[in-house]
Backbone as JSON Lines, residues from 0, in Angstrom:
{"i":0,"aa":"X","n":[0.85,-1.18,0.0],"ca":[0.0,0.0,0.0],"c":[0.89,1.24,0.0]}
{"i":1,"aa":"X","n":[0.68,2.18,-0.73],"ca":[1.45,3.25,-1.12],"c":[1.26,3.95,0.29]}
{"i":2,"aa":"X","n":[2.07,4.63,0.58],"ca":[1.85,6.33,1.45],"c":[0.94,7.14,0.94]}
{"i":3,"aa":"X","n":[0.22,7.89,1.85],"ca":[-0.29,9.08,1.26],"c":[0.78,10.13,1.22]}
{"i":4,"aa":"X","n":[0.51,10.81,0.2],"ca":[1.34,12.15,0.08],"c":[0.95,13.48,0.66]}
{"i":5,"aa":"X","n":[1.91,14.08,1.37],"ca":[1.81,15.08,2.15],"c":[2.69,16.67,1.0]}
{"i":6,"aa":"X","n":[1.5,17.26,0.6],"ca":[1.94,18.72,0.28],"c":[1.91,19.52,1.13]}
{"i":7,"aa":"X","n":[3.36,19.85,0.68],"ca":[3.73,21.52,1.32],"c":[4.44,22.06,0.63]}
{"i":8,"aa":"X","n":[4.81,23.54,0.98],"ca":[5.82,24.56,0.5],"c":[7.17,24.18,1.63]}
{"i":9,"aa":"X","n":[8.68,24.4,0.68],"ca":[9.56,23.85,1.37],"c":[10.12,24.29,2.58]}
{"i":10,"aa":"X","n":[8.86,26.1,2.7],"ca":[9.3,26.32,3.87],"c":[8.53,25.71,5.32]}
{"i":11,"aa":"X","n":[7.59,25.09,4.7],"ca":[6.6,24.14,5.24],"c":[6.98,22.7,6.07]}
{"i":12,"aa":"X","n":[8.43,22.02,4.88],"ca":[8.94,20.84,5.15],"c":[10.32,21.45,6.23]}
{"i":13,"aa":"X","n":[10.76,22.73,6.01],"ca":[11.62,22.98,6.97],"c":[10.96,23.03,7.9]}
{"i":14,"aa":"X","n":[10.29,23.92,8.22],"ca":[9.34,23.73,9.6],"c":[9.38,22.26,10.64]}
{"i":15,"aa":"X","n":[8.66,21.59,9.65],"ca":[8.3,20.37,10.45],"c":[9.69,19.66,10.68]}
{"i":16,"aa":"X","n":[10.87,19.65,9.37],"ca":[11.9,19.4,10.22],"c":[12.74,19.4,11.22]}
{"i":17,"aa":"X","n":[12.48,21.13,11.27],"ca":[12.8,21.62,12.94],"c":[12.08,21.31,14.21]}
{"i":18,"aa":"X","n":[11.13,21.3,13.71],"ca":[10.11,20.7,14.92],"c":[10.58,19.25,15.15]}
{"i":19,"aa":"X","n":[10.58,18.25,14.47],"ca":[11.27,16.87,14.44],"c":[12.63,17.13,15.19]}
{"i":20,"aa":"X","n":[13.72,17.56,14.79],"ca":[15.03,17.55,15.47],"c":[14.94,18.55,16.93]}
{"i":21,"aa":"X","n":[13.96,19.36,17.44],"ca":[13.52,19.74,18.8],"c":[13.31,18.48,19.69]}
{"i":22,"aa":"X","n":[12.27,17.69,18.63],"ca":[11.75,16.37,19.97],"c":[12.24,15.51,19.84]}
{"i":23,"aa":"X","n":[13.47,15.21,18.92],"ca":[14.31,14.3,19.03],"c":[15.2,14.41,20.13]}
{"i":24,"aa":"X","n":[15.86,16.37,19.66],"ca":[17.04,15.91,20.75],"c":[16.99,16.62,21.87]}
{"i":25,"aa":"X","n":[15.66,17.43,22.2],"ca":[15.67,17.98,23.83],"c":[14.42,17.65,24.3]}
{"i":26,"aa":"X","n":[13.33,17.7,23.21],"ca":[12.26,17.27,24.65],"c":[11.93,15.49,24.97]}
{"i":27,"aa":"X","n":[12.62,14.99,24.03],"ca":[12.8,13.5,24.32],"c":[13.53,13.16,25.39]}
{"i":28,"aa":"X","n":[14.99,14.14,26.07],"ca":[15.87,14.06,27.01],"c":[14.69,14.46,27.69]}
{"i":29,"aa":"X","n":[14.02,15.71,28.3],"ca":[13.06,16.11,28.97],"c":[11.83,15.06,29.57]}
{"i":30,"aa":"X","n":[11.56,14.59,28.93],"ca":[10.48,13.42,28.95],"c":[11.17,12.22,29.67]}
{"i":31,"aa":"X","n":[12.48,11.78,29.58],"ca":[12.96,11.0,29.66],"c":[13.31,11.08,31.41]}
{"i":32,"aa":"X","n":[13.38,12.21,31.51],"ca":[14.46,12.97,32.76],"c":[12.82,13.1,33.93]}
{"i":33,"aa":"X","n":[12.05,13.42,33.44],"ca":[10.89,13.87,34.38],"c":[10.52,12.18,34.65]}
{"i":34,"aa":"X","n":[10.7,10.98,34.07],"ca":[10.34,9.74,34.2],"c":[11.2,8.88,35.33]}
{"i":35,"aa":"X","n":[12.49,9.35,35.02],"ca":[13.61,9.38,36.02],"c":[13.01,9.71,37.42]}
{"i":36,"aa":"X","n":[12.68,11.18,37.61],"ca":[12.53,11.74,38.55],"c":[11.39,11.22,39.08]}
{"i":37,"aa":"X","n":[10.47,10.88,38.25],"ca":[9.13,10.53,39.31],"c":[8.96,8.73,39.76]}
{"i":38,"aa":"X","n":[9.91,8.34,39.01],"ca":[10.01,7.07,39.41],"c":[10.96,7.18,40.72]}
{"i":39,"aa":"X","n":[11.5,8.07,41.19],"ca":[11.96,8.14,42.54],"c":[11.36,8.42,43.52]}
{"i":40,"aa":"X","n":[10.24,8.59,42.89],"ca":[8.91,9.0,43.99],"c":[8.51,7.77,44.45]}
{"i":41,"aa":"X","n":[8.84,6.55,44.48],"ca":[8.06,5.64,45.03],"c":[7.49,5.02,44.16]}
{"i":42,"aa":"X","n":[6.42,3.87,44.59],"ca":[5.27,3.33,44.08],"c":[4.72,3.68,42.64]}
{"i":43,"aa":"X","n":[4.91,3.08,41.75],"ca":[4.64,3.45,40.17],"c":[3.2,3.38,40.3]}
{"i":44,"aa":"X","n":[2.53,2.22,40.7],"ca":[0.96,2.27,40.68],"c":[-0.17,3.64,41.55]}
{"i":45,"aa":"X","n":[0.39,4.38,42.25],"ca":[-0.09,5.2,42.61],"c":[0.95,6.64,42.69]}
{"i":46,"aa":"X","n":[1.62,6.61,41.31],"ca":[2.6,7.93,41.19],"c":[1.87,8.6,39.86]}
{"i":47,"aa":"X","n":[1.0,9.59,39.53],"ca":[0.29,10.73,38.82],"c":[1.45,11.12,38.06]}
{"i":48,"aa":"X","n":[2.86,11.79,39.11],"ca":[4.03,12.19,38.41],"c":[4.48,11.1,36.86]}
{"i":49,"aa":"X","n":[4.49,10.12,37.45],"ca":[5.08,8.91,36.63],"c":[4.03,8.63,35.72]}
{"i":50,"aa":"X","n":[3.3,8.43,35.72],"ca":[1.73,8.41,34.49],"c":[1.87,9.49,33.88]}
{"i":51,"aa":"X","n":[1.54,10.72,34.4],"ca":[1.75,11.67,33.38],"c":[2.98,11.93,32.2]}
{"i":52,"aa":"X","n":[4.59,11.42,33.52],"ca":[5.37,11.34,32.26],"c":[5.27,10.4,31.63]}
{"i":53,"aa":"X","n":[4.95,9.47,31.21],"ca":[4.63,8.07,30.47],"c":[3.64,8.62,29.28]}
{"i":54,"aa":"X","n":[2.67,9.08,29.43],"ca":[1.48,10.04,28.42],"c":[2.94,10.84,27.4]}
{"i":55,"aa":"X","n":[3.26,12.03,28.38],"ca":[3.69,12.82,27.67],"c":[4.93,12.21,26.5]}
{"i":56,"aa":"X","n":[5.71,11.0,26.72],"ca":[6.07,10.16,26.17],"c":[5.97,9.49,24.77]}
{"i":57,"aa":"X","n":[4.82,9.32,25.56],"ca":[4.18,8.31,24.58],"c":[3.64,9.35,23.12]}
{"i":58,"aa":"X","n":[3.08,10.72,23.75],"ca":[2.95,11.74,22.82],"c":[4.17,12.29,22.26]}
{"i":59,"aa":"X","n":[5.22,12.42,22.63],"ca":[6.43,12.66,22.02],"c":[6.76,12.03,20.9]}
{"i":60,"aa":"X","n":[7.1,10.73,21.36],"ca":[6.89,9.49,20.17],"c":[6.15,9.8,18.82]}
{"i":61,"aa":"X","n":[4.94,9.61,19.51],"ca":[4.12,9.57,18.41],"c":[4.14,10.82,17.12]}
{"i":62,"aa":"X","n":[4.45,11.74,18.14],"ca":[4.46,13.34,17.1],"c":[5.73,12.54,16.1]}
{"i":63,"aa":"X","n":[6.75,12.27,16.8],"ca":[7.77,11.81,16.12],"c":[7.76,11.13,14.62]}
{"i":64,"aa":"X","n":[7.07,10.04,15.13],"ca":[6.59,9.04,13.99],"c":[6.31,9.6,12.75]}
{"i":65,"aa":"X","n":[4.87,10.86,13.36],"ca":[4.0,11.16,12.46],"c":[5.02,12.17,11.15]}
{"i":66,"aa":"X","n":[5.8,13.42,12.39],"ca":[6.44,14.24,11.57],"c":[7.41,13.29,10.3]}
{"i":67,"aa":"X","n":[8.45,12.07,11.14],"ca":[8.86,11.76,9.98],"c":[8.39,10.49,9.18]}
{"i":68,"aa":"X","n":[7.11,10.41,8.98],"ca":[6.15,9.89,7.85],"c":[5.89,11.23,6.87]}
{"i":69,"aa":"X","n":[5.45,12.42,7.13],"ca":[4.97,13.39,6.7],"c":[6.26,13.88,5.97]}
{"i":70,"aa":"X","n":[7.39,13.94,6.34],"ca":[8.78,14.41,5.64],"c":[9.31,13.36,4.73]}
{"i":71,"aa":"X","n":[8.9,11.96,5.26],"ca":[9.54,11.35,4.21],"c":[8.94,11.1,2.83]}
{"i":72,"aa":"X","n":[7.09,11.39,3.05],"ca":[6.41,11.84,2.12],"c":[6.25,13.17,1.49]}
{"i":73,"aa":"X","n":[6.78,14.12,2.12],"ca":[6.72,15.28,1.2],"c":[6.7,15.65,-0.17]}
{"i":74,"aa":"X","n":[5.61,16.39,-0.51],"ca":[5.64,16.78,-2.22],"c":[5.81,17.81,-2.0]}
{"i":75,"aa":"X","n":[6.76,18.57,-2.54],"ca":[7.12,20.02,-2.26],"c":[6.04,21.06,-3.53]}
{"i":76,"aa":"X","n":[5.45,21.75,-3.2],"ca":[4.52,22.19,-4.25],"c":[5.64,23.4,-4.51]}
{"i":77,"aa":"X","n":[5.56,22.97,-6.31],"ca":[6.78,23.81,-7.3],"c":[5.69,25.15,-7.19]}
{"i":78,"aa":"X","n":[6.63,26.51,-7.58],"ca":[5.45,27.44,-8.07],"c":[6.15,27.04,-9.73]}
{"i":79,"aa":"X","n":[4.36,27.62,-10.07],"ca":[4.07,27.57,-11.82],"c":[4.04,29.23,-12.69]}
{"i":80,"aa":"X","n":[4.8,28.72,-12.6],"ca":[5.03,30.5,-13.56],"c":[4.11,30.69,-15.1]}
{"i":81,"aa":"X","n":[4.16,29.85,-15.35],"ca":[3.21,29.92,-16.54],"c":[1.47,29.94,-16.04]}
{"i":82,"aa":"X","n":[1.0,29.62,-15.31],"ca":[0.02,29.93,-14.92],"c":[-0.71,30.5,-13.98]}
{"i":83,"aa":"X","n":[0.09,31.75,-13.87],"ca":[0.22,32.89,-12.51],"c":[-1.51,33.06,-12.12]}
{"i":84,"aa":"X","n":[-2.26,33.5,-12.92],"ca":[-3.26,33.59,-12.65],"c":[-4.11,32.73,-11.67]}
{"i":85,"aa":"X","n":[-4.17,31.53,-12.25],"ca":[-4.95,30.25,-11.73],"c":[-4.51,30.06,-10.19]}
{"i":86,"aa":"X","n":[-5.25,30.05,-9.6],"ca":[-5.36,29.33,-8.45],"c":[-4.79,28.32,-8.38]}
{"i":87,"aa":"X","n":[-3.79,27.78,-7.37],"ca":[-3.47,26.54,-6.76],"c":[-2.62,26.22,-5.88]}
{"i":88,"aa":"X","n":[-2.43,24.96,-5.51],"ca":[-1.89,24.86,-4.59],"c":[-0.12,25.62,-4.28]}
{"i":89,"aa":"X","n":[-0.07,25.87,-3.11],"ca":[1.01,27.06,-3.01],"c":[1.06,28.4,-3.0]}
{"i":90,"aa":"X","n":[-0.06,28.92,-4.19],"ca":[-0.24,30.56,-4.16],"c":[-1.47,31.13,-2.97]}
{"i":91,"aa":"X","n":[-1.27,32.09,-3.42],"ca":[-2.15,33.19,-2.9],"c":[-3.14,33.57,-2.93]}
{"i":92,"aa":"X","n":[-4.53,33.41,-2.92],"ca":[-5.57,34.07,-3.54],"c":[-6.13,35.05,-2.28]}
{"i":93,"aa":"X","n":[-6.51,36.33,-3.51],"ca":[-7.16,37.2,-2.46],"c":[-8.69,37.52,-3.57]}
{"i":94,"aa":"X","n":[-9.7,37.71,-2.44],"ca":[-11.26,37.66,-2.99],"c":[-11.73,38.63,-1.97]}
{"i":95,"aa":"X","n":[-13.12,39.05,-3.02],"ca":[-13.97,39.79,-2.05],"c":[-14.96,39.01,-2.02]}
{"i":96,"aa":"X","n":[-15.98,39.04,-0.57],"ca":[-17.15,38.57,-0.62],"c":[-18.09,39.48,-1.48]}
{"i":97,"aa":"X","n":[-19.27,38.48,-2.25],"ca":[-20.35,39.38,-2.7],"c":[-21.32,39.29,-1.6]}
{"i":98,"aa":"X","n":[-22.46,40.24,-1.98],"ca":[-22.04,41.64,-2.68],"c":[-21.6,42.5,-1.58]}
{"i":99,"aa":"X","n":[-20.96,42.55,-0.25],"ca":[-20.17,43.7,0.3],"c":[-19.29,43.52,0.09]}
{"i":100,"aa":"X","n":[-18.15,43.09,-0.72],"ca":[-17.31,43.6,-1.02],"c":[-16.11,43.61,0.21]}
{"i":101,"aa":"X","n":[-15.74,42.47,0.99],"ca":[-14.88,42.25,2.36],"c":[-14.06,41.62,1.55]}
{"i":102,"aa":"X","n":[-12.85,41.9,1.7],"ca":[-11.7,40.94,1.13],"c":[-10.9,40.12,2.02]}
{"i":103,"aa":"X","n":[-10.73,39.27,1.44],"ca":[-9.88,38.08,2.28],"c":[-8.97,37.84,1.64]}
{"i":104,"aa":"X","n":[-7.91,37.06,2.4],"ca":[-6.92,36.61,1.45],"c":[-5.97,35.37,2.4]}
{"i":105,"aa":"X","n":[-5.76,34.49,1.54],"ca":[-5.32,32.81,2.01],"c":[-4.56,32.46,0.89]}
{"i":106,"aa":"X","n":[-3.6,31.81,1.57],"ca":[-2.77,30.94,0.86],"c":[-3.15,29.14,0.97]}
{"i":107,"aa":"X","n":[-3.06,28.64,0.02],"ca":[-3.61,27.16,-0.18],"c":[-2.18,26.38,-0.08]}
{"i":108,"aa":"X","n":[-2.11,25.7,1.3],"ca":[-1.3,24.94,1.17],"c":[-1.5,23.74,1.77]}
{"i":109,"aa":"X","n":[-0.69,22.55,1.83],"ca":[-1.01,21.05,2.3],"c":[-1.32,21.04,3.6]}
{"i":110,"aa":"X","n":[-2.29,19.94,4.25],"ca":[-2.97,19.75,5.07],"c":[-1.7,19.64,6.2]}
{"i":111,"aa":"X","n":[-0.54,19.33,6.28],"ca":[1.05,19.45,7.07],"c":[0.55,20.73,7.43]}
{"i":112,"aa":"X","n":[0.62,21.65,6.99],"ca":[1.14,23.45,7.53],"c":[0.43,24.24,7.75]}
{"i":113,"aa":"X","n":[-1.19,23.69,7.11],"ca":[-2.32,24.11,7.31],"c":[-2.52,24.94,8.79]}
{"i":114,"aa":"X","n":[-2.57,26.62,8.38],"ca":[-2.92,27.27,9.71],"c":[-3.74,28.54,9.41]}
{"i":115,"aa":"X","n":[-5.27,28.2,9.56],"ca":[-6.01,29.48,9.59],"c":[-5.96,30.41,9.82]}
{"i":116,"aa":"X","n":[-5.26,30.61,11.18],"ca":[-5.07,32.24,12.14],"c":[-3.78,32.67,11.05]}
{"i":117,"aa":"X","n":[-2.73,31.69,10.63],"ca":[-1.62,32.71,9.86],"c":[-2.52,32.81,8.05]}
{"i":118,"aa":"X","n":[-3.43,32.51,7.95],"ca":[-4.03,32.75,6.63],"c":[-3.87,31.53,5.78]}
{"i":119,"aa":"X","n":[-3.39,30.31,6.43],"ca":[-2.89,29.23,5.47],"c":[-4.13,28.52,5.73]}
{"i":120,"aa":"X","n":[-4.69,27.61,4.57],"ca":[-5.78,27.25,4.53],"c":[-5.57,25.7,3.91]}
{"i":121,"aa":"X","n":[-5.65,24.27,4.32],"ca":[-5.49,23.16,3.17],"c":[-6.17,22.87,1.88]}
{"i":122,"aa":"X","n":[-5.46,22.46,1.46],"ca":[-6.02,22.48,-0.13],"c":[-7.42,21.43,-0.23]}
{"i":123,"aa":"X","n":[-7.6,20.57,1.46],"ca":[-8.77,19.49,1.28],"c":[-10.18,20.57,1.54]}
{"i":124,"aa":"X","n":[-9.58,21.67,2.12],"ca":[-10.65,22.6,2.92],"c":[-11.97,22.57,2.08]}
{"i":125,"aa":"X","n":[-12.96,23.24,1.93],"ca":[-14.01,23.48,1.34],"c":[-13.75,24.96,0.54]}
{"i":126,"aa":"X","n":[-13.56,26.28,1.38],"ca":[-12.93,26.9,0.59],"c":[-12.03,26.55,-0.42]}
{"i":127,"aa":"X","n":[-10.6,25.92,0.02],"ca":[-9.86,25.52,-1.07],"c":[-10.15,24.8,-2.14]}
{"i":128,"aa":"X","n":[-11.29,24.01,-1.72],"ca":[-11.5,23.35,-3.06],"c":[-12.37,24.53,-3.77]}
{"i":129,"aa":"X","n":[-13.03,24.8,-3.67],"ca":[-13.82,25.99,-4.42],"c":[-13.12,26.49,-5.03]}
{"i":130,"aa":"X","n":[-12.09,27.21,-4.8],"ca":[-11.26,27.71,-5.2],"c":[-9.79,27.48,-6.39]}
{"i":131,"aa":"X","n":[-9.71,26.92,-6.09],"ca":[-8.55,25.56,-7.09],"c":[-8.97,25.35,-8.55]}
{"i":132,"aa":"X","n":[-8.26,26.06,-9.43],"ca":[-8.55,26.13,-10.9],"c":[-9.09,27.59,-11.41]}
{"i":133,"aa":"X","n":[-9.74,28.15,-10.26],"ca":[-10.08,29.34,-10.67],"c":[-9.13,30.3,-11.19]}
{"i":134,"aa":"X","n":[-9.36,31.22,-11.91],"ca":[-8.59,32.73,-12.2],"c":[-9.29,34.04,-11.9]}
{"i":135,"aa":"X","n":[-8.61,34.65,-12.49],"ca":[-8.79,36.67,-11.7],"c":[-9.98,36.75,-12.52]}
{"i":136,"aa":"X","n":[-10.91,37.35,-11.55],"ca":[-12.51,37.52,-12.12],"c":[-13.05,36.59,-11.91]}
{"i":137,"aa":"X","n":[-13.38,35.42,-12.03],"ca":[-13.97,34.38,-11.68],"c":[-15.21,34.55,-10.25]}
{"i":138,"aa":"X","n":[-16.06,34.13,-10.32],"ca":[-17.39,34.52,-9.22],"c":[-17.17,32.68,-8.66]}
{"i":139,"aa":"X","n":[-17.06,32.46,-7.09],"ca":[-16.92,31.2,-7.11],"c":[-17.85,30.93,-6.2]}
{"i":140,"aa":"X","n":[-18.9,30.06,-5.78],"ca":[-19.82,29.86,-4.64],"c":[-18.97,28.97,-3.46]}
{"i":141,"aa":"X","n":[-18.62,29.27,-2.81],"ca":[-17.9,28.52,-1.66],"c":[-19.03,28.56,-0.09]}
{"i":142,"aa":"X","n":[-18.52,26.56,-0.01],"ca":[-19.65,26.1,1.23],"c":[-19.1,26.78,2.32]}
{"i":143,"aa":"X","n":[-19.37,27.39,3.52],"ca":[-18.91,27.48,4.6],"c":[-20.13,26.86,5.74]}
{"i":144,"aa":"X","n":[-19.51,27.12,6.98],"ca":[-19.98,26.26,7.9],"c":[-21.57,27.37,8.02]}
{"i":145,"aa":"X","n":[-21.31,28.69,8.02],"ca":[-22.83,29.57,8.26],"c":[-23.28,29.6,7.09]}
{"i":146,"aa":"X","n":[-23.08,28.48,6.17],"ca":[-23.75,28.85,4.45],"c":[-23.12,29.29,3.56]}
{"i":147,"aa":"X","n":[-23.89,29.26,2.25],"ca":[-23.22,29.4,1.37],"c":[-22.55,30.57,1.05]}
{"i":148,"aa":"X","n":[-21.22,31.08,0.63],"ca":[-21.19,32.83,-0.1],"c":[-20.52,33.01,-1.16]}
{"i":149,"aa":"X","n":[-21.07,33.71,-1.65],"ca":[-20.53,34.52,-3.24],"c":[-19.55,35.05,-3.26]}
{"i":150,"aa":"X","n":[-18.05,34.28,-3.95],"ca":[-16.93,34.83,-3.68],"c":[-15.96,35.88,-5.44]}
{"i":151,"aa":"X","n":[-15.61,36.41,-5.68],"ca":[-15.23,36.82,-6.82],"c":[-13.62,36.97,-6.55]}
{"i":152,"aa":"X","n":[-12.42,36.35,-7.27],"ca":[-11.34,36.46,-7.16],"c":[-10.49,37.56,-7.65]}
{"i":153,"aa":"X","n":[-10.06,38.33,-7.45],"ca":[-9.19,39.74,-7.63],"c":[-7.5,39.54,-7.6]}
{"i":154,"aa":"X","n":[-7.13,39.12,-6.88],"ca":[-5.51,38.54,-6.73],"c":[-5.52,37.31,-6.98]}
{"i":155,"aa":"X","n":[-4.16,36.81,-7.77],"ca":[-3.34,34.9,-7.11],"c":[-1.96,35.89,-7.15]}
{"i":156,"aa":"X","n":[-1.45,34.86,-6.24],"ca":[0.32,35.09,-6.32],"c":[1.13,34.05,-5.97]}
């Protein structure tokens, strides 16, 4: 069974790399060291200290795993110069809502780096898909969670 593939921008795959070599090589010592310590507390079956570090552990790990599955799958999304206009994954789009006229603006990138509050949006999103193929001018109906809205595209970059 193949991997799924994980898109991002490569400043996307640096990211998560750094994040990977953080919990490799200090908060894994950290985790390791608080397990130490609470196992000196006595009694493992009634030590909270020692359970909790065991959790936090076990979550360390796991982030671990996940980040390097996600890196070793990385598709680095190329930009396309020949088709500046179009929407897709990696660029920029900025839109106004109809008809007031509120502009927004998001970048479409892989479900890895995906972060709303910094404007990054995944390409599985509902917006993003709406969006994806479109060009400048284009009127696009995009689902959101309070309903439907009338979007018209003005920027890609």
């Amino acid at each position: 069974m193949a991997e799924e593939k994980h898109y991002m921008t490569e400043e996307g795959k640096v990211k998560l790399e750094k994040e990977l070599e953080y919990l490799k090589t200090e908060r894994r010592k950290e985790v390791v060291e608080r397990i130490k310590v609470a196992r000196d507390f006595g009694d493992l079956s009634e030590n909270s200290e020692y359970d909790s570090a065991k959790e936090e552990q076990a979550f360390v790990e796991g982030r671990i795993n996940q980040l390097e599955k996600m890196i070793r799958n990385a598709e680095i999304i190329e930009e396309d110069a020949d088709n500046s206009s179009i929407v897709g994954l990696g660029k920029s789009v900025k839109f106004k809502e109809l008809p007031d006229g509120e502009e927004e603006s998001y970048q479409i990138v892989g479900r890895a780096e995906a972060d709303p509050m910094e404007g990054k949006i995944s390409n599985d999103s509902p917006m993003a898909q709406s969006l994806l193929g479109k060009t400048i001018g284009d009127k696009v109906s995009v689902q959101t969670p309070g309903g439907d809205m009338e979007v018209e595209i003005i920027e890609v970059s």
